[in-house]
C-alpha positions, 0 to 999 in steps of 0.5 A: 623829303627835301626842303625847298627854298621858295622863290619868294625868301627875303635876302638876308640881312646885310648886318649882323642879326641881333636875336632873341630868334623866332622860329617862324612855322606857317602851316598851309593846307598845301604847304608847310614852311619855316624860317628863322627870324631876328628880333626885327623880323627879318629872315635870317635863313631861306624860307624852307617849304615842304608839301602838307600831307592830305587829310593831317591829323595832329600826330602827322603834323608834328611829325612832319614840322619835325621833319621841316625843322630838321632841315634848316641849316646848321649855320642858322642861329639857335632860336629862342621861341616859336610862332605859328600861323595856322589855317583854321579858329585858334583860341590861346593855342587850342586849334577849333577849325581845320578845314582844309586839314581834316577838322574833327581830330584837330577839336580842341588840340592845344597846338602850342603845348604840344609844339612846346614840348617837341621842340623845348622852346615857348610857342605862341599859335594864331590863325594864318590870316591873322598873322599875316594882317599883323604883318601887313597892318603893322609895316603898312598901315595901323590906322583906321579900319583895316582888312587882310583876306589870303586867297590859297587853298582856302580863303582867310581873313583878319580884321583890325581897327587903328592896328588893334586885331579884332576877334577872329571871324570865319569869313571864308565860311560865310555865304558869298553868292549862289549860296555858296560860301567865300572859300568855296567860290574863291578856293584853290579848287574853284580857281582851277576849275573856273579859270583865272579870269572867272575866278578874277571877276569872283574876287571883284564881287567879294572886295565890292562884298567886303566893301559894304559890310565892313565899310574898310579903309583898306583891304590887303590881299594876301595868299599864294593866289593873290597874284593871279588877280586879272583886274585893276586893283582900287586905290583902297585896295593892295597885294601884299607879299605872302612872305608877310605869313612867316614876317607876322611871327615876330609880332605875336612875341611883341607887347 
């Protein structure tokens, strides 16, 4: 299969990248992508995107982020390390949720191992929205009470206080309204059956939701489907780029 270049890579950078290099994975449930990424964070080559295979149990996984890797160019430099976001609980490697993969064969993988030992370079592993926050929090904000949620095939979500992450919490599994959770109300399967502007007016719902139970001072929406908002956003409220997904690798290599 052939990798595609999204639409939304960064240009690469006008002076010389400086490693070491961090091979940047973002696992979707839709999409899988790769990038490298100087000590900067900057992409040094195009983002490259394949789609995830339905109902990926681990093996499938690591055969297709092979897959993906293989396709970089051989111009790009030799990476010294790996981050991964992924879509789902992860504690110190081990995968415990995949909602949108298949859950039940991912239990318990030590996601990072196994990556470590196909690709031969240390891999760190942490849930997508996490990532994504530290990006965000860390070229935006880093003070006060601060939370990201990605609006994609599901819905995720990171939590930090003066740009310290807070243990990971499943809001996307939480109840919403009519007694249905965030990811069910928000997910790419509601979107599509809803509509832009029903789905838009859940969205409001769920900021207003977010805005009394966590009392943020700023809420960054990411995601493949955040741009598909059909309201004005509030001051304390902003889109970041989803780019920021791959960005966030550099961070977990960081003290």
């Amino acid at each position: 299969m052939a990798a595609k270049k999204s639409n939304q890579s960064r240009p690469h950078p006008k002076v010389k990248p400086i490693g070491p290099f961090t091979l940047a994975l973002d696992i979707g449930g839709t999409g899988l992508k790769a990038a490298i990424l100087d000590v900067k964070g900057n992409m040094v080559t195009d983002r490259l995107r394949i789609l995830t295979p339905e109902h990926c149990p681990p093996r499938l996984m690591l055969s297709k982020l092979k897959e993906l890797v293989a396709m970089l160019p051989p111009t790009a430099p030799a990476y010294n390390r790996i981050s991964v976001g992924f879509p789902g609980v992860v504690r110190e490697g081990r995968i415990y949720t995949a909602h949108n993969l298949g859950t039940q064969p991912w239990i318990k993988f030590d996601l990072a191992t196994a990556l470590q030992k196909q690709f031969g370079k240390p891999c760190r592993v942490l849930n997508d929205a996490d990532l994504q926050g530290l990006a965000a929090v860390g070229k935006y904000g880093g003070k006060g009470v601060e939370m990201v949620i990605t609006l994609g095939t599901g819905v995720g979500s990171s939590l930090f206080e003066n740009g310290r992450l807070l243990p990971h919490m499943e809001f996307a599994h939480h109840p919403l309204r009519n007694g249905q959770t965030y990811e069910e109300q928000l997910g790419d399967v509601t979107l599509k059956e809803v509509g832009k502007k029903r789905w838009s007016k859940r969205v409001r719902i769920a900021i207003q939701t977010l805005r009394d139970l966590i009392n943020f001072d700023h809420l960054y929406i990411g995601g493949g489907n955040a741009e598909k908002i059909k309201f004005k956003l509030p001051p304390d409220v902003s889109i970041i780029p989803n780019t920021l997904g791959m960005i966030g690798g550099i961070y977990l290599w960081r003290d």
